[in-house]
C-alpha positions in Angstrom: 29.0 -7.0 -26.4 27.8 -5.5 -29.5 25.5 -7.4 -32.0 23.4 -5.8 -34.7 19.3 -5.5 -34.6 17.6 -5.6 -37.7 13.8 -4.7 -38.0 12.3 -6.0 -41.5 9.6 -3.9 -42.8 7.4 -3.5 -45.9 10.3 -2.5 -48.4 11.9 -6.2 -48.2 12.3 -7.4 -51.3 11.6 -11.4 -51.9 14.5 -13.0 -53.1 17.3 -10.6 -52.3 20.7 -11.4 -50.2 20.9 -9.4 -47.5 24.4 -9.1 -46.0 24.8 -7.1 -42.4 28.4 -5.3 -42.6 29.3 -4.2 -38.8 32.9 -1.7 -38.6 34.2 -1.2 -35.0 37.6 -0.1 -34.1 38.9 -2.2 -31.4 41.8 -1.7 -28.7 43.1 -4.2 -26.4 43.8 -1.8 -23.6 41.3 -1.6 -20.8 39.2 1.8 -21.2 40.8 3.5 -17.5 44.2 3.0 -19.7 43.2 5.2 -22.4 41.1 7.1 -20.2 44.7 8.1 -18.8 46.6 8.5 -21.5 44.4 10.7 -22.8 44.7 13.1 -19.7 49.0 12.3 -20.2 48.6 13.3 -24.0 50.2 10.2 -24.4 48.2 8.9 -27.3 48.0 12.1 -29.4 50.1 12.4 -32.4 53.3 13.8 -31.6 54.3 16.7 -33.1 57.4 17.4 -35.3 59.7 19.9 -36.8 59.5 24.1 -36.5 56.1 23.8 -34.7 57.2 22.8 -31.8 59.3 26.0 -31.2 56.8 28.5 -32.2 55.7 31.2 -29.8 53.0 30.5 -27.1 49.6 29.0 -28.5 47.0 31.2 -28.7 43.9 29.8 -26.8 42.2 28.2 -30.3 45.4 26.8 -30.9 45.2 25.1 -27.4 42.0 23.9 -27.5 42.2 22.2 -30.8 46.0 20.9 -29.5 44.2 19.1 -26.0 43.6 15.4 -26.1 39.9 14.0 -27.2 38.7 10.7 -27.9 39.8 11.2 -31.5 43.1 11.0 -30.4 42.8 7.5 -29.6 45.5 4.8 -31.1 43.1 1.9 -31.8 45.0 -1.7 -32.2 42.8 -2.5 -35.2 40.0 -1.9 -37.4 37.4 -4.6 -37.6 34.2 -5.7 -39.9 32.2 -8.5 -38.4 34.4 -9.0 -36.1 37.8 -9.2 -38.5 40.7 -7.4 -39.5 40.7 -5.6 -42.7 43.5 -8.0 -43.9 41.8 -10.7 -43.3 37.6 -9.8 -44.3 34.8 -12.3 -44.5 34.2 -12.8 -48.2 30.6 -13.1 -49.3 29.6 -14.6 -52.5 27.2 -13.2 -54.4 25.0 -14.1 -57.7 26.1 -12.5 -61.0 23.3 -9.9 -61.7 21.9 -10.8 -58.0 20.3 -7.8 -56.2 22.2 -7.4 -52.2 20.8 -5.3 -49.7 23.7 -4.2 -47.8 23.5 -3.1 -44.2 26.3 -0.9 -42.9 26.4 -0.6 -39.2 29.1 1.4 -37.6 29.8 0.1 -34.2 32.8 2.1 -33.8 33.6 4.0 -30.3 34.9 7.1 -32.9 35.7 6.3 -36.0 34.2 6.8 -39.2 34.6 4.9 -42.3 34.0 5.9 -46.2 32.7 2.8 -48.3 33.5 2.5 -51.8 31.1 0.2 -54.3 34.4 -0.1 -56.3 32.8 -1.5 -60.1 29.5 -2.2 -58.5 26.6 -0.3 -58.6 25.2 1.0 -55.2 22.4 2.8 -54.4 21.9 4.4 -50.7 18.1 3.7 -49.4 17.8 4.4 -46.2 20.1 5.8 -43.5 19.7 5.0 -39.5 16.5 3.3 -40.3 14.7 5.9 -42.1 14.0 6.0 -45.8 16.4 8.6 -47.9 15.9 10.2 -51.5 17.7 7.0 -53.6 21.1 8.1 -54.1 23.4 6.2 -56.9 27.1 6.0 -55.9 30.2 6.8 -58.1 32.1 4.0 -59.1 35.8 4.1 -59.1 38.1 4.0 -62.0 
């Protein structure tokens, strides 16, 4: 079960949408599956071409080729509980302020957010209160 937990505190502004945004990658196989197949290297990217007749692997090389929970093939992606390609849409005011709460729920995966023509500004990260940062938009 995973649910977000929101404590409200003195910098709540009256009148602004808050909207809670939780990304977890999700996979339908039972964790003693992939548990397994990571020990098999079964779920690692397999490798292709020249590098797989080179010379024996020097013990970095080894280390960074052995399986770790990054290696994971997850079934999908999800925010709030849905797939990318189908999201939860959220309307908003024109010129209406949004406090936006990223949560990421994910076993190992890590996301990059993009404001797109919006402007965002970062507040506060796991709770505590950051130097306001203004984010690019894209082009």
């Amino acid at each position: 079960m995973l649910a977000p937990l929101i404590v409200h505190d003195e910098r709540d502004r009256a009148g602004e949408q808050e909207v809670v945004l939780m990304l977890n990658d999700f996979s339908f196989a039972p964790p003693e599956e992939i548990f397994a197949g990571l020990k098999q290297g079964s779920n690692m990217p397999k490798m292709a071409g020249p590098a797989q007749s080179m010379a024996p692997m020097t013990r970095a090389a080894q280390a960074a080729s052995a399986p770790d929970l990054n290696d994971v093939k997850y079934d999908a992606f999800l925010a709030n509980d849905r797939t990318f390609g189908d999201p939860e849409v959220v309307k908003v005011e024109p010129g209406g302020h949004v406090l936006l709460r990223v949560i990421n729920g994910s076993s190992m995966s890590n996301y990059h957010l993009q404001p797109g023509q919006l402007k965002g500004e970062l507040i506060a990260m796991d709770g505590f209160q950051t130097e306001p940062m203004m984010a690019v938009a894209s082009q």
